[in-house]
DSSP file (Angstrom, degrees, kcal/mol; ACC not computed):
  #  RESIDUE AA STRUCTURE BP1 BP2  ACC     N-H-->O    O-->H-N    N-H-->O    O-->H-N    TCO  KAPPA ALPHA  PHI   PSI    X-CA   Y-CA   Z-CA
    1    1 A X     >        0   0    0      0, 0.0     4,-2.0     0, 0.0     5,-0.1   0.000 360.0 360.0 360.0 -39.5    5.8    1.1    6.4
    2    2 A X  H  >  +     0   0    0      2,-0.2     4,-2.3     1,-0.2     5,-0.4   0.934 360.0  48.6 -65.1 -45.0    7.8    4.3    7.1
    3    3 A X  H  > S+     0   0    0      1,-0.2     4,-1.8     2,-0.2    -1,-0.2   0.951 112.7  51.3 -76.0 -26.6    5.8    5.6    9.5
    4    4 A X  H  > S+     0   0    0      2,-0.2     4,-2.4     3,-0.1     5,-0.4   0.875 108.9  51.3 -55.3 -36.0    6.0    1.9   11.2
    5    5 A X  H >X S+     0   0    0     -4,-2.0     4,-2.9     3,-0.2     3,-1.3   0.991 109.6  57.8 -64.8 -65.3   10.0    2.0   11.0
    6    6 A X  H 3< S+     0   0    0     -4,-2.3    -2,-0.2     1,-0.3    -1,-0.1   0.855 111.1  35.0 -22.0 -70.9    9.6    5.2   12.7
    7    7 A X  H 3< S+     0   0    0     -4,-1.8    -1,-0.3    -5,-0.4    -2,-0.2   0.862 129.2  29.1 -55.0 -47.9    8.0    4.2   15.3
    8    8 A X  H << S-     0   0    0     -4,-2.4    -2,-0.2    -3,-1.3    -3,-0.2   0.871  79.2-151.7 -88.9 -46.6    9.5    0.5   16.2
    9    9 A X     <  +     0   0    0     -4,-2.9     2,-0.2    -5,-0.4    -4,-0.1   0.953  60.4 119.4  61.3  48.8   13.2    1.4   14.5
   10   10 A X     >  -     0   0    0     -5,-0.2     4,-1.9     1,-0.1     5,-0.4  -0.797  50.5-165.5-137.3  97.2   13.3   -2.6   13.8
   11   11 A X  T  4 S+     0   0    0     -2,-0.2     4,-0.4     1,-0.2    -1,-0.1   0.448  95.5  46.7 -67.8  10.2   13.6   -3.5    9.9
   12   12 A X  T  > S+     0   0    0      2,-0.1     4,-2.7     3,-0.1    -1,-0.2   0.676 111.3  46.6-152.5 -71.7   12.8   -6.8   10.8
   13   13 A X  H  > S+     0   0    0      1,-0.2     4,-3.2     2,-0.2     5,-0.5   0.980 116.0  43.7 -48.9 -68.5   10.1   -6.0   12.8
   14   14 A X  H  X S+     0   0    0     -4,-1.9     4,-2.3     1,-0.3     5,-0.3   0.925 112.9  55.3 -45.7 -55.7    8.4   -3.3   10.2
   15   15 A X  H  > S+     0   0    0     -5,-0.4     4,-2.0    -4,-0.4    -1,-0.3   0.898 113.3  37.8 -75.6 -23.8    9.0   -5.7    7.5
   16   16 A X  H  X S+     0   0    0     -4,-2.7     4,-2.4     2,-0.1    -2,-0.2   0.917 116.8  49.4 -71.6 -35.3    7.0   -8.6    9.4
   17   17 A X  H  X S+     0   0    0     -4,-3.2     4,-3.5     2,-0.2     5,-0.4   0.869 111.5  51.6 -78.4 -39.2    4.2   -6.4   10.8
   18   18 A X  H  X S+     0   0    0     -4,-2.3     4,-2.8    -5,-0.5    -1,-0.2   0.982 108.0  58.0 -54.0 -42.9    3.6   -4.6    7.0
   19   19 A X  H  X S+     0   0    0     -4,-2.0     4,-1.8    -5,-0.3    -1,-0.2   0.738 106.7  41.4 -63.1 -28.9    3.4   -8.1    5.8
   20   20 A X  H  X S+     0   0    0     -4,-2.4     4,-1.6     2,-0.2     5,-0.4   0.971 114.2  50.5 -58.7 -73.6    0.6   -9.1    8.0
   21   21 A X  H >X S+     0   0    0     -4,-3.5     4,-2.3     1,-0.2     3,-2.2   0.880 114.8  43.0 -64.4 -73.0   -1.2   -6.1    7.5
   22   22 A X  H 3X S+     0   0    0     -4,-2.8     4,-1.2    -5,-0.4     3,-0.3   0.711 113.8  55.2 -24.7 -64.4   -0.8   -6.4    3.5
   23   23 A X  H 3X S+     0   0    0     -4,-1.8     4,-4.0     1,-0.2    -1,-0.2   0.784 103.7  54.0  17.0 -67.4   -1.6  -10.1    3.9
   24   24 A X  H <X S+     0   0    0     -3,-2.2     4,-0.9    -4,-1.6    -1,-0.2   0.765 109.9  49.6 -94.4 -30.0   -5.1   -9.3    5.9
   25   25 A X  H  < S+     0   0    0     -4,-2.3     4,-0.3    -5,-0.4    -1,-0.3   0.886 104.1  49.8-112.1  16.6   -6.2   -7.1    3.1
   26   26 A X  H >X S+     0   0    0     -4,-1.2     4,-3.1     1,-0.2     3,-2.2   0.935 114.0  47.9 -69.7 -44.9   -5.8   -9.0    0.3
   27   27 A X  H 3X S+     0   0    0     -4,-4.0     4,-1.1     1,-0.3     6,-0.2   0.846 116.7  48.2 -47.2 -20.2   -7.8  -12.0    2.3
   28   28 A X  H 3<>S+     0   0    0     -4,-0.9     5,-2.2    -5,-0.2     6,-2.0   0.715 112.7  44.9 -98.6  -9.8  -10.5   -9.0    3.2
   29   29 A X  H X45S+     0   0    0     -3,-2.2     3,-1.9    -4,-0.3    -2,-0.2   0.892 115.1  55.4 -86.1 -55.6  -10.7   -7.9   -0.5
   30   30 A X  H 3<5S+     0   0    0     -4,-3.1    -2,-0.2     1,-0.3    -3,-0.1   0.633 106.5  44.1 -24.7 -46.1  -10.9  -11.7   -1.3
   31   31 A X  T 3<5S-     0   0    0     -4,-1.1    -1,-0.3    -5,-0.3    -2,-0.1  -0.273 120.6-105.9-115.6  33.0  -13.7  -12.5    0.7
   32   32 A X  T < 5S+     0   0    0     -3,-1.9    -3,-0.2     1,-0.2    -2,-0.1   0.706  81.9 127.7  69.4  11.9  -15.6   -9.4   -0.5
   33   33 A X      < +     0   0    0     -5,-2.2     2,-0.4    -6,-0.2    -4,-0.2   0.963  68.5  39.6 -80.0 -58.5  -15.1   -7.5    2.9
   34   34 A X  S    S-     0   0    0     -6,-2.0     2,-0.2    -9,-0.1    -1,-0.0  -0.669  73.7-161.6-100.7 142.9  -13.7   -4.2    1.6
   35   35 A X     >  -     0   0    0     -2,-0.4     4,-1.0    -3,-0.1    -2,-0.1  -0.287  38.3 -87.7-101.9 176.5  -14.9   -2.6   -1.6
   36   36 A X  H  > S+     0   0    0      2,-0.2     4,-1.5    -2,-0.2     5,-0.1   0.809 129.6  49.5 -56.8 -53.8  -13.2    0.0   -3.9
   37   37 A X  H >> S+     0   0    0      1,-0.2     4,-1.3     2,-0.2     3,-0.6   0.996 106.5  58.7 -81.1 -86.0  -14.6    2.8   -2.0
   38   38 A X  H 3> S+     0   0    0      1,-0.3     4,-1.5     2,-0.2     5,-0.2   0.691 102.3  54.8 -33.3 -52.7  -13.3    1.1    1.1
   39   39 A X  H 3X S+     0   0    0     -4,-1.0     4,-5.8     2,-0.2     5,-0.5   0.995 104.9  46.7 -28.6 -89.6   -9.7    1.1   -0.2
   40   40 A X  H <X S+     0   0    0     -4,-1.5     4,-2.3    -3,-0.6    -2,-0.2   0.883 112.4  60.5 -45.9 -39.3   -9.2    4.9   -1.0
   41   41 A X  H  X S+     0   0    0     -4,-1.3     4,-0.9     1,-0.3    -1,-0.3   0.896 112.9  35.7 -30.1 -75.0  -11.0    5.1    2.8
   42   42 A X  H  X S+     0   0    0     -4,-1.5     4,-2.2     2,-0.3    -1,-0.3   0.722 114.4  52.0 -41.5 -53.5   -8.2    3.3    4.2
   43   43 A X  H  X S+     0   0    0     -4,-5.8     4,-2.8    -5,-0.2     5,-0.3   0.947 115.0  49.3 -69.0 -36.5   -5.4    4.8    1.8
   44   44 A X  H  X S+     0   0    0     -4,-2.3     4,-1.9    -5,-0.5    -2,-0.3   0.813 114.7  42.6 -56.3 -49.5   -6.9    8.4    3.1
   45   45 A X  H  X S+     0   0    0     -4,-0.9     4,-1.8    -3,-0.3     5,-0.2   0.955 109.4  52.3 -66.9 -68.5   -6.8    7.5    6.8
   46   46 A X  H  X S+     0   0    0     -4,-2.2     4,-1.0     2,-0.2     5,-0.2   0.894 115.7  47.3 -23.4 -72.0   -3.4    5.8    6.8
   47   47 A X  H  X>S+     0   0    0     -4,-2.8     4,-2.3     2,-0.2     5,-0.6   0.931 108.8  53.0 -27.7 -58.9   -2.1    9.5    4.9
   48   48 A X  H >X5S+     0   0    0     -4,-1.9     3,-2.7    -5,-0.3     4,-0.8   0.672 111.3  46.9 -55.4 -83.3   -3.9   11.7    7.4
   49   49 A X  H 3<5S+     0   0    0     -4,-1.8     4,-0.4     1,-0.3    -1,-0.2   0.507 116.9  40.8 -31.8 -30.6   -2.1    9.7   10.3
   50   50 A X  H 3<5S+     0   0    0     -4,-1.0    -1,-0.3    -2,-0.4    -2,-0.2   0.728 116.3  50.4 -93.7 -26.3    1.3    9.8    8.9
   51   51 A X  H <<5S+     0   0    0     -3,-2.7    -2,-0.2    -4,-2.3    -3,-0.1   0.969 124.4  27.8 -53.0 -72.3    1.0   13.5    7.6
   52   52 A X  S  <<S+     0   0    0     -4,-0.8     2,-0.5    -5,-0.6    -2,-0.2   0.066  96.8  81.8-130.9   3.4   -0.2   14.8   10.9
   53   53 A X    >   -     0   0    0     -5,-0.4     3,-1.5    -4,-0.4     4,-0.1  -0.929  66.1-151.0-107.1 128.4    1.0   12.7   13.8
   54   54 A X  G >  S+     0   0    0     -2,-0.5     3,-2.1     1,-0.3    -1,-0.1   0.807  87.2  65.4 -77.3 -29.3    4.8   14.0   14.5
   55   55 A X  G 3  S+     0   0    0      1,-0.3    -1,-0.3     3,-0.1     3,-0.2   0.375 100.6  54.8 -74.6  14.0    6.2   10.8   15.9
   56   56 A X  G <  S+     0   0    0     -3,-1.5     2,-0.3    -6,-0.2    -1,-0.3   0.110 100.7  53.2-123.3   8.9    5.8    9.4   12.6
   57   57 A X    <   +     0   0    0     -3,-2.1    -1,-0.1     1,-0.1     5,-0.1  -0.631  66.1 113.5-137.6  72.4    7.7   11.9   10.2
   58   58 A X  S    S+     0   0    0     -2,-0.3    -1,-0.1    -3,-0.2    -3,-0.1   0.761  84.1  33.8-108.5  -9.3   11.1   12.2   11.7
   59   59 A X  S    S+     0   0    0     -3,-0.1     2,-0.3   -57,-0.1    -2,-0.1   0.519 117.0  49.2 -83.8 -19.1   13.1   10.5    8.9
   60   60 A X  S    S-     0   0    0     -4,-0.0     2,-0.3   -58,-0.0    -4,-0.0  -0.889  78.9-120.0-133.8 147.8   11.1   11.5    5.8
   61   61 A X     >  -     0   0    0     -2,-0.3     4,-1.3     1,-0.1    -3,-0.1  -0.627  34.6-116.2 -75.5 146.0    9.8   15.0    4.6
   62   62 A X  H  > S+     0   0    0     -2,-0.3     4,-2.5     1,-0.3     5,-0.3   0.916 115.6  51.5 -72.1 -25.7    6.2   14.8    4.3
   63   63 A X  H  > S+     0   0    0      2,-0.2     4,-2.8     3,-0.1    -1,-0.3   0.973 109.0  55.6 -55.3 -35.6    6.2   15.5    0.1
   64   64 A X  H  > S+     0   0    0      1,-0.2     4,-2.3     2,-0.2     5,-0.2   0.910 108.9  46.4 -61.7 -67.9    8.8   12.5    0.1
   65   65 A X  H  X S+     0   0    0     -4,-1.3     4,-1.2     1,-0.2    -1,-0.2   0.791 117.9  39.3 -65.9 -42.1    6.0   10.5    2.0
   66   66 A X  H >X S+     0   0    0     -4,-2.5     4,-1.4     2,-0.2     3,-1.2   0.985 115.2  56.1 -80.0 -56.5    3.0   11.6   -0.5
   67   67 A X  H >< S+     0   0    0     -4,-2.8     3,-2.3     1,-0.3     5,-0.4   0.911 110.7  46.7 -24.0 -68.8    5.6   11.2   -3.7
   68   68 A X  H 3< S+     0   0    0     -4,-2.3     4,-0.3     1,-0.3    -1,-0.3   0.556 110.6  53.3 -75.3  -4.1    6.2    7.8   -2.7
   69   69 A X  H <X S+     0   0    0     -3,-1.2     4,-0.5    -4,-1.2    -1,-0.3   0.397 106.3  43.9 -58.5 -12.0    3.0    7.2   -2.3
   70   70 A X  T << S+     0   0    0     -3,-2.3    -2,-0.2    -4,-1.4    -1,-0.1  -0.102 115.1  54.0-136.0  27.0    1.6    8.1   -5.4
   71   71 A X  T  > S+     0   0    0     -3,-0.2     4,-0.7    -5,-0.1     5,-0.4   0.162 101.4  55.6-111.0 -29.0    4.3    6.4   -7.0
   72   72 A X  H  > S+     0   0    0     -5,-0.4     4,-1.1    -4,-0.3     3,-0.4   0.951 111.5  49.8 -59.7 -48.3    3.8    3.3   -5.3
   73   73 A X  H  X S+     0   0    0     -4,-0.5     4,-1.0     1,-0.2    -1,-0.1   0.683 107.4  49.0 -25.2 -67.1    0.5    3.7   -6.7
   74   74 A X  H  4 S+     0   0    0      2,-0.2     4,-0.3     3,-0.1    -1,-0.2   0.271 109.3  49.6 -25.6 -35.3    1.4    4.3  -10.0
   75   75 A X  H  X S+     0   0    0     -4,-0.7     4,-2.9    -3,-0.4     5,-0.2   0.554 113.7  55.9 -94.9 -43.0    4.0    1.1  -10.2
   76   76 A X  H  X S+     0   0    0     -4,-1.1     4,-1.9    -5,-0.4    -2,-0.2   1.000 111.6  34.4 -70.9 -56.5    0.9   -0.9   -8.8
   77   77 A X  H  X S+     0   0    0     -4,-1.0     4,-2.3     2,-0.2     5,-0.3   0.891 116.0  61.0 -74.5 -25.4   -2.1    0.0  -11.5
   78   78 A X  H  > S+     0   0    0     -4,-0.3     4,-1.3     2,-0.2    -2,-0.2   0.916 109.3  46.0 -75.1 -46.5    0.9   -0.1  -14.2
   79   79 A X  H  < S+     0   0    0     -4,-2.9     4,-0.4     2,-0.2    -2,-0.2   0.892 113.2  43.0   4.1-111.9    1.3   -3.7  -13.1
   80   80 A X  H  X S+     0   0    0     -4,-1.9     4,-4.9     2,-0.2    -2,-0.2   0.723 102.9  59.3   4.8 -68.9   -1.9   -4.8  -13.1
   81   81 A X  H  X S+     0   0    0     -4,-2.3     4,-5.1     1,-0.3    -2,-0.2   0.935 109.9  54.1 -76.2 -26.5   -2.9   -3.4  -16.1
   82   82 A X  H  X S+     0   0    0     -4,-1.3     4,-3.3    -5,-0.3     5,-0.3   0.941 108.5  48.1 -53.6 -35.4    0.3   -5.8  -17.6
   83   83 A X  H  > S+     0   0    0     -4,-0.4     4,-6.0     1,-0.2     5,-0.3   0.957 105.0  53.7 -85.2 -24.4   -0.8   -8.5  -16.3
   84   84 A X  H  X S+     0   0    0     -4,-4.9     4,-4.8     1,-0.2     5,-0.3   0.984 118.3  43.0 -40.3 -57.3   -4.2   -8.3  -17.4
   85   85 A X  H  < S+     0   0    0     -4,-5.1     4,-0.3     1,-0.2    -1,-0.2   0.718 106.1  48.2 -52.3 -28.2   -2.9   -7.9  -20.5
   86   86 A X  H >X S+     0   0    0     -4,-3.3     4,-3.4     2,-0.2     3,-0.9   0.850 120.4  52.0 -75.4 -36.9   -0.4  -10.2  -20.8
   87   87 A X  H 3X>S+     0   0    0     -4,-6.0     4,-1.9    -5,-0.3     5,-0.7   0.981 106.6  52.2 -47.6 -48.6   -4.0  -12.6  -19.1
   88   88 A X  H 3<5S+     0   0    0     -4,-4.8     4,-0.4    -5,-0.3    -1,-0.3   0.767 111.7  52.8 -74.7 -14.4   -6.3  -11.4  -21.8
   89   89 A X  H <>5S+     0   0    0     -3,-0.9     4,-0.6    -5,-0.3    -1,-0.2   0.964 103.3  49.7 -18.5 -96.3   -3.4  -12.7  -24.2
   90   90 A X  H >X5S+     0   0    0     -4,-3.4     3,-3.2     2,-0.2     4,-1.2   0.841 109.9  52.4 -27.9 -86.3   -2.9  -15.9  -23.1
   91   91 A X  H 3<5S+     0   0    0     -4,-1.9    -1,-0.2     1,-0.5    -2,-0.2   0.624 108.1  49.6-108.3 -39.6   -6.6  -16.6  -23.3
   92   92 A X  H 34<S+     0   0    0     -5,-0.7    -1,-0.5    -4,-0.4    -2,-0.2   0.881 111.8  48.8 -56.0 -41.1   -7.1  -15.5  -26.6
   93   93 A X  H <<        0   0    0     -3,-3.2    -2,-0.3    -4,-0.6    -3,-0.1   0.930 360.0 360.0 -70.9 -82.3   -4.1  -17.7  -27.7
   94   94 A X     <        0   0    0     -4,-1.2    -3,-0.3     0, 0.0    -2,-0.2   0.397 360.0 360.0 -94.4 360.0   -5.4  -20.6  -25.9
């Protein structure tokens, strides 16, 4: 998403485009397209490009970009692992 603002300079835009692409891999995780292993591919690829193309880091220092990334990360499995719980709850309960 940063390195997309960068690039378009439209919050609008950036916020529509991320949401397709988020969108298109839950449906490809859904339907069994992407694996685990396929993920971390993706998350790795994504990194390198935004690391190491310069028209995409002119706003953000590149620690800020890997911090927030591996805090996004972090917020996301911390999440999860609530709701499971809160799932595995429930279903015990009822």
């Amino acid at each position: 998403m940063i390195a997309l603002y960068n690039f378009v300079q439209s919050v609008n835009i950036t916020l529509g485009v991320s949401a397709l692409i988020l969108t298109l891999v839950i449906f490809a995780q859904f339907r069994c397209w992407i694996e685990k292993w396929d993920l971390l591919i993706i998350t790795g690829v994504t990194l390198a490009i935004v690391l190491f193309v310069p028209i995409l880091d002119n706003s953000i220092k590149k620690q800020a970009v890997v911090l927030l990334a591996v805090a996004a990360g972090l917020i996301a499995i911390s999440i999860t692992a609530i709701f499971r719980l809160i799932y595995k709850l429930l279903s015990v309960i009822f």
